[in-house]
N, C-alpha and C positions, 0 to 999 in steps of 0.2 A: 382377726378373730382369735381369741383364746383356744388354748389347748383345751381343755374341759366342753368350751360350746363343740369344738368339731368332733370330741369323740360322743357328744350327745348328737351331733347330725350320723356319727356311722353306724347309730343304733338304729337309724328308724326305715322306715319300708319306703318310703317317698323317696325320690331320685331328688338330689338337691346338688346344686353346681353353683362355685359362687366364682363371679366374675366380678374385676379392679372398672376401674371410672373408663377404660380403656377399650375396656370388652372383651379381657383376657381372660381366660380361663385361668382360676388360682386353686382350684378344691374342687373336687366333686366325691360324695361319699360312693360306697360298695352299692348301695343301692344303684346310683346313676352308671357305676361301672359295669354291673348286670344289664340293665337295661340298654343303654349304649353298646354294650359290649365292645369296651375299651377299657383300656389301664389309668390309672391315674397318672404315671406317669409320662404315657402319651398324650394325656389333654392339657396339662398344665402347661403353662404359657404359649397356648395358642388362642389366635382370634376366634371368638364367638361366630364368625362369618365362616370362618374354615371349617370348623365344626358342623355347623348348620348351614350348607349352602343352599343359598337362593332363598333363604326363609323369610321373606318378608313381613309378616306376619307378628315372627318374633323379633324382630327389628323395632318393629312398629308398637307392641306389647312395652319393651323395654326403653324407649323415646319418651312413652307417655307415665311410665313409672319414674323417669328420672324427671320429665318435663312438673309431674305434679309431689313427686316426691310423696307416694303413696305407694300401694300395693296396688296393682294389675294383672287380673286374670280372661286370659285370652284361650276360650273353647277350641274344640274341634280344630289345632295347631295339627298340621301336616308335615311333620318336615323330615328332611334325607340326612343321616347320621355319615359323616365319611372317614372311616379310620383305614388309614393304609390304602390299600387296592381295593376296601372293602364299602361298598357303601347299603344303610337298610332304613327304607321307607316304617315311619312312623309316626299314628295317628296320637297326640296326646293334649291333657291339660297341661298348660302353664301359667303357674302365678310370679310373678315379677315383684320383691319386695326390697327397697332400697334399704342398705346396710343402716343408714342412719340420714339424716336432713342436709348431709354438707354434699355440697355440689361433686366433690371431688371422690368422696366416698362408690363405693362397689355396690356388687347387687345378688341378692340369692334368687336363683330362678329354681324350683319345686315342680318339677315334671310326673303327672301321673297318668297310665295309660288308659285312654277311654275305656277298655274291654276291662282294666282293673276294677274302673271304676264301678261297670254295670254289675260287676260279681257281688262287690260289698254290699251295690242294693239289694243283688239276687238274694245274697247269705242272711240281709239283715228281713227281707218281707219273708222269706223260707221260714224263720227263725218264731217273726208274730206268728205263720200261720201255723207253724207247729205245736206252738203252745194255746191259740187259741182251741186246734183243733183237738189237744187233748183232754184241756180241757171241759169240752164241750163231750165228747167223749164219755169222760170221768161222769160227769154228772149225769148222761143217758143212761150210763150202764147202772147206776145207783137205784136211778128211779125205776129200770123194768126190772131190776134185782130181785125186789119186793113182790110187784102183783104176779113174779114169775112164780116163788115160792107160795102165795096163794093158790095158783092155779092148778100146780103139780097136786097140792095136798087135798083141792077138792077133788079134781080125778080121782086120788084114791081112796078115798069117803067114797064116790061115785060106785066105783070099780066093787068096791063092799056088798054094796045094795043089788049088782045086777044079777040075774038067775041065768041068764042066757052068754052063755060064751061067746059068739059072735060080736057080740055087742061091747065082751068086755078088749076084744083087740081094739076098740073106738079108743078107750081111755088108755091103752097101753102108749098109743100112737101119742094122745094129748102127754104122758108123761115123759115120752122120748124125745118130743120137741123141745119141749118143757127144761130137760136135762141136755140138749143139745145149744139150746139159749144160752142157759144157764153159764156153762161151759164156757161158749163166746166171750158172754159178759167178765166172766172170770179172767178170760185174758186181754179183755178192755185194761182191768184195773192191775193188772200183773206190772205192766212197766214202773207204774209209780212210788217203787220203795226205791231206797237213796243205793247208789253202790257201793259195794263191799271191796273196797278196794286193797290189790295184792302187787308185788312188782313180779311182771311175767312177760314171757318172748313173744310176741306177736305170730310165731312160727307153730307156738304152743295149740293158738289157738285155729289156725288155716290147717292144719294136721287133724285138730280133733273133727273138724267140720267136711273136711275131704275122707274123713273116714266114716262119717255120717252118710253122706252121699252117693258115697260108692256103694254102701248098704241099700239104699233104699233106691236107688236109681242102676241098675247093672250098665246099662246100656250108654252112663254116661263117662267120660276120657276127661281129666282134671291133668293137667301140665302145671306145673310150678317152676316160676320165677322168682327167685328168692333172693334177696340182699340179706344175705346172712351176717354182714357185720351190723344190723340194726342195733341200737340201745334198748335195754329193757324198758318197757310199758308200765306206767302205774294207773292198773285196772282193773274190773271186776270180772274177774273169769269167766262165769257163767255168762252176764248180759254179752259182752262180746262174742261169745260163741253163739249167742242167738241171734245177734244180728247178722254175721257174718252167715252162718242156717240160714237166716230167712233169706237174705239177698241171693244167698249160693242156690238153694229151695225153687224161687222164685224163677231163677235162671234153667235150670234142670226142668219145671213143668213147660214154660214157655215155649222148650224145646221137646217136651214129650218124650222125654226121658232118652233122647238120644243126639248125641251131640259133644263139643269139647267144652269146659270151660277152664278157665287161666288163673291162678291166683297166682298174683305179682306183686311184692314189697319193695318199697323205695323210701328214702329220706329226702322229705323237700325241706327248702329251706326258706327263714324268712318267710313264714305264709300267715295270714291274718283269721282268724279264728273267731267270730263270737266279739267279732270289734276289738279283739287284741292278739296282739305281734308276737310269735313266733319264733325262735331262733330257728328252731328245729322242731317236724313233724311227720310222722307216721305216714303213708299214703300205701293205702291195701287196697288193690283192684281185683273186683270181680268183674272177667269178662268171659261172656258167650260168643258163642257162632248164630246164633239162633235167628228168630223170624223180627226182631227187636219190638219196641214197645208201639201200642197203636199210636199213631197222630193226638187220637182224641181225647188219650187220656195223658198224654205224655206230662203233661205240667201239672198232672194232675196224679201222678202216680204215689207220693207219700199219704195222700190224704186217705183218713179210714175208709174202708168199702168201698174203694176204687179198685174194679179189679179190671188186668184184662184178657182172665180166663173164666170159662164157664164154670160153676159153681165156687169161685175161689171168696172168701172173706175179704179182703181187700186191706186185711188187720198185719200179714208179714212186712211187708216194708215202714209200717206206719209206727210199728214197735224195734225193728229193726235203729231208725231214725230216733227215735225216743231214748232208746238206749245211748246210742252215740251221742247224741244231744248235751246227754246226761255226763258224758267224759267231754265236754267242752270242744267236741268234734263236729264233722258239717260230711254229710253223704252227698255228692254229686252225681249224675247221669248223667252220659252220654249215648245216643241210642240211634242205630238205623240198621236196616235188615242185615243181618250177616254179623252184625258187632253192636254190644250194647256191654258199656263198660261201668260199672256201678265201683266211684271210688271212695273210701272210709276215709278221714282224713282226722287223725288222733294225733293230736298237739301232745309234746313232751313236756311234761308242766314245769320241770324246772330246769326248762330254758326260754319263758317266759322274760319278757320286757318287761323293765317295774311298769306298774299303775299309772306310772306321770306318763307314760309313753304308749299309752293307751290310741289306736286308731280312734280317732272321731268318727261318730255317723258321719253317713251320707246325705243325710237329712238337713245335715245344717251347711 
């Protein structure tokens, strides 16, 4: 293999190992070395057997890729990685694709982890239902926009006509609702203008939000975990300070305004975003102590007016998500009594993979 194809294999997210007519190990990119957790220089020129012992499986995968001189992909692969004194069970796909038609020719085996793989469909059906549900959203809030402001303005026609005071608290009520709709409706359609984008510290923004917090909640304890050598963000000031509010928000009622929560900044690496690769990406957690999210709404917690507090809108996480969406970023939960870890995960755009290097769906 040329210089040029192997530094287009160390670009990409897929664990890729290629192995001689032999079954030796000759290359594996940074991807297979993470995942492995091994060196390149400890795999090369070892047997495929030493590596993977006992795998039959992929023995058997790789027999029938050489036998038909085709690609072969073999699900739900099991196998025990053994480096050193160190060995670690792992469940993954592997496709088997012969270098070229000649008998003698090697083979690239593409290993990717089942739990990778369920995330991308997680990220890519999150992703439909995000945008269908705004929107769907978008156009509810347009349609009672309308007979809202009808409604308010015959109350006060009404309210005009009446002689008896009592009666006129009736219409105050219909025009408070009226303006409390309203309101809602107004921050249905708030997320949908583009962002204003600025280059700023990720630190800028968990500071202004922890000072939010501590205002309106006394009785809550914010610890900061901070990787202060992060790279600056290219972002909209404002929307990220509202999403990071609403999830911090969210986390502080849940607990009834007494409780710790954690904000933590990290640099991951190589992470897949929005069906595209990463060098480098943002990862800000919010975590509480709290009572965690119910069972019943758990999968169910981005979507509008899912709440799972009493009188709550259901609108904080749903615009929270919209926002981030909107920087090419994905929000994950994790949730159970005592710890519910809400993480933002804002891609650095330029260290972006070109376009040719694009994840594929999972779909295909």
């Amino acid at each position: 293999m040329n210089p040029d194809a192997r530094e287009g294999l160390d670009l990409l997210s897929t664990a890729v190992v290629l192995i001689d007519a032999t079954q030796r190990v000759r290359y594996l990119n940074p991807a297979a070395e993470n995942l492995f957790r091994v060196s390149h220089k400890s795999m090369v020129g070892q047997s495929l057997h030493d590596v993977f012992a006992e795998c039959t499986a992929l023995d058997a995968a790789v027999a029938l890729a050489q036998r038909d001189r085709c690609s072969f992909t073999q699900h739900d692969l099991a196998v025990v990685v053994t480096a050193g004194n160190q060995m670690q069970k792992l469940l993954l796909t592997c496709t088997v694709t012969p270098e070229d038609h000649s008998e003698r020719s090697g083979f690239m085996l593409e290993f990717a982890p089942i739990q990778q793989q369920l995330r991308i469909a997680r990220e890519e059906r999150l992703l439909d239902q995000s945008q269908a549900n705004r929107e769907l959203v978008r156009n509810l809030a347009h349609e009672i926009k309308n007979p809202l402001g009808a409604l308010r303005g015959a109350a006060q026609l009404l309210e005009r006509e009446l002689d008896r005071p009592e009666l006129r608290e009736y219409t105050q009520v219909i025009m408070m609702e009226a303006d409390r709709l309203q309101a809602l409706m107004d921050r249905l359609l708030t997320p949908h203008r583009l962002p204003q984008v600025s280059m700023l510290n990720v630190h800028e923004i968990t500071e202004r939000v922890r000072s939010l917090i501590l205002a309106e909640f006394p009785g809550i304890q914010i610890r900061r975990d901070y990787d202060t050598s992060l790279p600056p963000l290219e972002g909209d000031r404002e929307q990220l300070i509202q999403a990071v509010l609403n999830v911090a928000k969210n986390a502080a009622q849940a607990m009834k305004g007494r409780g710790t929560i954690t904000f933590r900044s990290r640099v991951v690496r190589r992470v897949t975003l929005a069906k595209k690769l990463y060098r480098l990406a943002i990862a800000l957690d919010v975590i509480d102590d709290g009572p965690g999210i119910p069972e019943d709404i758990r999968e169910r917690v981005f979507f509008p007016l899912v709440s799972g507090r009493e009188g709550g809108t259901g609108l904080g996480l749903t615009i929270a998500q919209t926002f981030v969406n909107q920087h090419h970023g994905l929000i994950e939960v994790e949730s159970q009594p005592g710890r519910t870890s809400f993480t933002l995960l804002l891609p650095l755009r330029d260290t972006a993979v070109s376009s040719g290097e694009d994840i594929p769906s999972s779909k295909h």
